[in-house]
C-alpha positions as CSV (number, residue, x, y, z in Angstrom):
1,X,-15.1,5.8,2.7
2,X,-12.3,8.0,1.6
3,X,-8.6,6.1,0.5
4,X,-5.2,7.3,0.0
5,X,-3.3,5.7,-3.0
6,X,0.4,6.1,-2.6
7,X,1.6,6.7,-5.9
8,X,4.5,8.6,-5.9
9,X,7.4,6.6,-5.8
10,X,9.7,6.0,-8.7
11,X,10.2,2.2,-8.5
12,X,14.2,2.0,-8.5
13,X,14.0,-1.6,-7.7
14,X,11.5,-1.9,-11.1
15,X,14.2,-0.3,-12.9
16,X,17.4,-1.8,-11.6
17,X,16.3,-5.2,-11.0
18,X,15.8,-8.2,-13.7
19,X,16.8,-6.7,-16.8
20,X,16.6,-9.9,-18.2
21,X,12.4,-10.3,-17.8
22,X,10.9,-10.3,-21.5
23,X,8.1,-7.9,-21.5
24,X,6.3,-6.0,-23.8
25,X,7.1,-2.6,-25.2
26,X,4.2,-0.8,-23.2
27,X,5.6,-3.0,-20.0
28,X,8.8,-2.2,-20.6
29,X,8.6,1.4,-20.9
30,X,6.6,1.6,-17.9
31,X,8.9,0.0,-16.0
32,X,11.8,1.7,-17.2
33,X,10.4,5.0,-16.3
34,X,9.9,3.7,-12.7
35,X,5.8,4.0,-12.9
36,X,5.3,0.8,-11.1
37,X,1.1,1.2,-10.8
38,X,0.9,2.5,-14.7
39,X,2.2,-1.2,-16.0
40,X,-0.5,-2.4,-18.2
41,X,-2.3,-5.6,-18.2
42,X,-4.7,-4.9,-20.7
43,X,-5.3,-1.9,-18.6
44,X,-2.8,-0.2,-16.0
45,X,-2.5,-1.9,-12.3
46,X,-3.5,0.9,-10.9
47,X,-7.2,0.1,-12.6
48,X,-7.4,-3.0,-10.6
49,X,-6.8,-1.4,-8.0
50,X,-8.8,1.1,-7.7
51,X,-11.6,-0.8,-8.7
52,X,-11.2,-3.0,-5.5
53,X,-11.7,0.1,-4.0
54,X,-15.0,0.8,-5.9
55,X,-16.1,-2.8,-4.8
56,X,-15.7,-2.2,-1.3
57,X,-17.5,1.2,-1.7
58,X,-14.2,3.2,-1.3
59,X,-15.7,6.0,-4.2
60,X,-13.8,8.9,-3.2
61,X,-9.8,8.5,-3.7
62,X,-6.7,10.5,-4.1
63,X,-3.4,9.8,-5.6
64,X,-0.5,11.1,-3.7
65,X,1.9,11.8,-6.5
66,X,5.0,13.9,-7.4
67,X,5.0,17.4,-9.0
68,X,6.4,16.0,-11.9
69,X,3.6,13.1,-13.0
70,X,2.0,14.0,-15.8
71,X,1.2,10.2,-16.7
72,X,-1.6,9.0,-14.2
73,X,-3.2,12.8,-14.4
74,X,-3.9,12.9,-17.8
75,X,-4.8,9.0,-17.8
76,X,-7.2,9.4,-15.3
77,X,-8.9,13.1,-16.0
78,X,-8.3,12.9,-19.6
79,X,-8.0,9.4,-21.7
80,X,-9.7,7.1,-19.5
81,X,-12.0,8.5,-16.2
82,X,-13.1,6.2,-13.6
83,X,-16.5,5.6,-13.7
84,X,-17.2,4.3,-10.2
85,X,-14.7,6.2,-8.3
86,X,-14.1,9.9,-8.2
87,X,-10.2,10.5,-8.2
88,X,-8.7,13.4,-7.1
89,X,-4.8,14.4,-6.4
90,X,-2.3,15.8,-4.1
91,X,1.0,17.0,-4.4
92,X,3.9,15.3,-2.4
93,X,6.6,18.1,-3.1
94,X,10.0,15.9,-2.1
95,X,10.2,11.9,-1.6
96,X,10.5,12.5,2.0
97,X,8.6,9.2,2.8
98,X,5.3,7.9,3.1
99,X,4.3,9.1,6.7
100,X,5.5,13.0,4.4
101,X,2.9,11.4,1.6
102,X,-0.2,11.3,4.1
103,X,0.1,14.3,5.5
104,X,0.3,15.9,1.7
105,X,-3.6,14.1,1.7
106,X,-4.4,16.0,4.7
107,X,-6.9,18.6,2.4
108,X,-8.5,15.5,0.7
109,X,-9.2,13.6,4.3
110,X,-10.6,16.7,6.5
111,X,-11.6,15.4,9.9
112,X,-13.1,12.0,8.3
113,X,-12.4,8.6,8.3
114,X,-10.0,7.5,5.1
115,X,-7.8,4.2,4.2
116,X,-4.0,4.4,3.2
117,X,-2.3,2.2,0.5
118,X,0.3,1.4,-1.5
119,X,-0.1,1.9,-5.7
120,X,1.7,-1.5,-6.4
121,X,-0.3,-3.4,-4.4
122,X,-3.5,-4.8,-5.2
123,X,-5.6,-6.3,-2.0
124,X,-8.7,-8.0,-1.9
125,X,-11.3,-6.2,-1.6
126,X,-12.8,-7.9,1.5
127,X,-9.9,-6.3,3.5
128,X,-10.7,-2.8,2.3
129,X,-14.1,-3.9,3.5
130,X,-13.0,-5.5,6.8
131,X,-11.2,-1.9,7.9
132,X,-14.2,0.5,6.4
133,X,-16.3,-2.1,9.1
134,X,-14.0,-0.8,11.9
135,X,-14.6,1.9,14.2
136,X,-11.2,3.6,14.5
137,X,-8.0,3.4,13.2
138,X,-6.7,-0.5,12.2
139,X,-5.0,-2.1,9.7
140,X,-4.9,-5.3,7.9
141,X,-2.5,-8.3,10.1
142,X,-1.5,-10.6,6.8
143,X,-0.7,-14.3,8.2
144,X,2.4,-15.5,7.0
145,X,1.3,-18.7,5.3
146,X,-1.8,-17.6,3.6
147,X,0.2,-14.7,2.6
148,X,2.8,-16.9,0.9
149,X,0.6,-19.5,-0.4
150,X,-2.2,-17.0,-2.0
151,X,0.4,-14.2,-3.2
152,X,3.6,-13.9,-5.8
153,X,5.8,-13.3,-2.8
154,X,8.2,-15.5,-2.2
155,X,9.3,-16.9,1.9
156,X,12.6,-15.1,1.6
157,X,10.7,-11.7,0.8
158,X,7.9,-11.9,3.3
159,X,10.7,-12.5,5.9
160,X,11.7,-8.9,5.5
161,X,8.4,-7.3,6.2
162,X,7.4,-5.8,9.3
163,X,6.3,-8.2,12.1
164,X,3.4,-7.2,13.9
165,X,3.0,-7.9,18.0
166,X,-0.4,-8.0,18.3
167,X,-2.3,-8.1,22.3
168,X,-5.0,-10.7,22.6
169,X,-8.0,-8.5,22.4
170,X,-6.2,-7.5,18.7
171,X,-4.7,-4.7,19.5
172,X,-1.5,-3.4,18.1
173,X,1.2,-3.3,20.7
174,X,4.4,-2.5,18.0
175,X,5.3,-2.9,14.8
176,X,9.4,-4.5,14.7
177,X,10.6,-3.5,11.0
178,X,12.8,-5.6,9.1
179,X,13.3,-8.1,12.2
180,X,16.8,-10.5,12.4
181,X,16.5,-13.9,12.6
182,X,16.2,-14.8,15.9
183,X,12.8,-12.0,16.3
184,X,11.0,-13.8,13.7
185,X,11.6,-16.7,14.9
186,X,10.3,-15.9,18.1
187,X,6.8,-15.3,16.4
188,X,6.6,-18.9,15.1
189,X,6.0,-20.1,11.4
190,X,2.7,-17.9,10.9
191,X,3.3,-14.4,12.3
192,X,1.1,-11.5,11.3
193,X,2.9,-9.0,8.7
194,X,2.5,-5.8,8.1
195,X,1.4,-4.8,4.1
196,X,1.2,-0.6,4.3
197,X,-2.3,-0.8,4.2
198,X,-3.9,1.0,7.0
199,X,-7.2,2.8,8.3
200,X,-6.9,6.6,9.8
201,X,-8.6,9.0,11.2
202,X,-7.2,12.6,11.9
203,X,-4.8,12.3,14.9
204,X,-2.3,10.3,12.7
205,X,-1.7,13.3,11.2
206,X,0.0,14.4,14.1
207,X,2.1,11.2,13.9
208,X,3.0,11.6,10.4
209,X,4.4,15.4,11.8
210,X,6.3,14.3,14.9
211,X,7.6,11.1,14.1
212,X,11.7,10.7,14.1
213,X,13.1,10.0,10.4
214,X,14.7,6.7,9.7
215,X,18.2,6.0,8.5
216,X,17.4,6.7,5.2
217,X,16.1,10.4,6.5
218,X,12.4,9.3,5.4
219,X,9.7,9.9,7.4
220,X,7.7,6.4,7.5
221,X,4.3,5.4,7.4
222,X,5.2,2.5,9.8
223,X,7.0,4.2,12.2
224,X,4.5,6.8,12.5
225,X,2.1,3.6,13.3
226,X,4.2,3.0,16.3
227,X,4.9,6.3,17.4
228,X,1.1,6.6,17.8
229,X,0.8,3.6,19.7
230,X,3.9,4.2,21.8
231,X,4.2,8.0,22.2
232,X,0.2,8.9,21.6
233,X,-1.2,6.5,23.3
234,X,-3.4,5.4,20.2
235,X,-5.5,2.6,19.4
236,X,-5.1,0.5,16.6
237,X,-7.2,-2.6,15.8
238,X,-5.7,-5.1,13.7
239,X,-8.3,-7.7,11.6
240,X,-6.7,-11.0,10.6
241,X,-5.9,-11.5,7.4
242,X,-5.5,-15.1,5.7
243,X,-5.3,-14.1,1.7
244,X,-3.0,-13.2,-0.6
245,X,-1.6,-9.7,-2.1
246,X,0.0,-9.1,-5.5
247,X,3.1,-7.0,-5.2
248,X,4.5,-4.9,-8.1
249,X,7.8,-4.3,-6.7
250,X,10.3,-5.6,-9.3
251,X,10.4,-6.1,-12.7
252,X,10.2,-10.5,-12.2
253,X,7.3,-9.8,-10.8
254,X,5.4,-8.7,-14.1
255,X,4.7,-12.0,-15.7
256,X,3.2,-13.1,-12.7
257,X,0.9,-10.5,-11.5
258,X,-0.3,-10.1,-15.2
259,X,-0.9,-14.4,-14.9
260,X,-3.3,-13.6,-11.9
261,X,-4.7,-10.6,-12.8
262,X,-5.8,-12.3,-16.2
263,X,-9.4,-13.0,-15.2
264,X,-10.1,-9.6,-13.6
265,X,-12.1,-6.6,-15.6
266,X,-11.2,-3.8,-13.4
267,X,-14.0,-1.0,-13.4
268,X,-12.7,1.5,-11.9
């Protein structure tokens, strides 16, 4: 199956954020430049990531990056090609959003089947797996607990993530982004969460196109999710989730994420 690596934003909160983490010079000046996926641990995030991808037989990948990256192309066509995936690129002009990042993968998808996911994330590979098993779009429902016992995120951070209202048969009925209080506490102690990863076909495409902007005037993956559901009348199968992710969001995170990542050999 194809997948769609979102890899072009700049990671603002990776710069801003923790100034005081001691890291190494390679680390550092990763994470100064913003290139959240490119941090090394022994080899670059991204590595790991893909090669979760190669495990669940996800061989065929493209990075959504910015005109400007110069870094992950020549890493990956020049100092260090994958050997069990085949990478390719596409060009996401402006930082318009990540619904505007899939549809600059439109080329690389065609009419087939393809996943969606963030760089600075790693999943397990048994829910790349679970959604190449599906047959139509779907996307991962993390549970709250497993989520927070099995990752290097924190309660207070899970609580901001998108909350997922899910029917009994396992449909997706809407996605409620950054919910108050009292919505999440409606949902229990072990809601399902929302983690950007997704599986596609085609007609999100025309989601991606028609969806309203948010606040911030970026057209978002999410929200794109739910106009599909809502608007299109689209069917999206959600597969229960009850692991752990490693998120790459902010500089504290680094020590961590290299602690757990320390047994891994990615082969990419």
């Amino acid at each position: 199956m194809k997948a769609v690596v979102l890899a072009r934003g700049r990671g603002t909160r990776m710069q801003r954020h923790d100034r005081s983490v001691a890291l190494d010079l390679e680390q550092a000046a990763m994470a100064d430049a913003g290139l959240k996926s490119m941090i090394p641990f022994r080899r670059p995030f991204l590595d790991y990531v893909l090669s979760a991808l190669a495990d669940a037989g996800c061989l065929d990948v493209c990075l959504v990056v910015g005109p400007d990256d110069e870094v992950m192309r020549r890493y990956y066509t020049q100092e260090r090609p994958p050997e069990r995936v085949r990478v390719r690129f596409a060009v996401q002009e402006r930082p318009l959003g990540t619904a505007n990042a899939v549809l600059a993968a439109r080329p690389f998808a065609g009419v087939d089947p393809f996943l969606v996911l963030n760089s600075d994330n790693y999943y397990p590979a048994g829910v790349f797996e679970a959604l190449a098993a599906l047959d139509g779009p779907g996307l991962p429902a993390f549970r709250r607990l497993a989520l927070i016992r099995q990752s290097n995120i924190d309660p207070v951070r899970v609580r901001a993530f998108a909350i997922l209202r899910i029917a009994q048969d396992g449909r997706l009925l809407d996605i409620i982004e950054k919910p108050d209080e009292a919505t999440a506490a409606s949902f229990g102690d072990n809601f399902a969460v929302s983690m950007n990863c997704w599986r596609f076909d085609a007609s999100i495409f025309s989601a991606c196109r028609d969806v309203a902007p948010s606040e911030r005037g970026e057209v978002e993956l999410p929200n794109a999710v739910r106009h599909a559901v809502r608007v299109m009348g689209l069917r999206f199968q959600t597969v229960p989730i009850d692991a752990g992710v490693l998120d790459l969001s902010r500089r504290g995170d680094i020590p961590e994420v290299g602690r757990r990542l320390a047994g891994i050999d990615p082969r990419p």
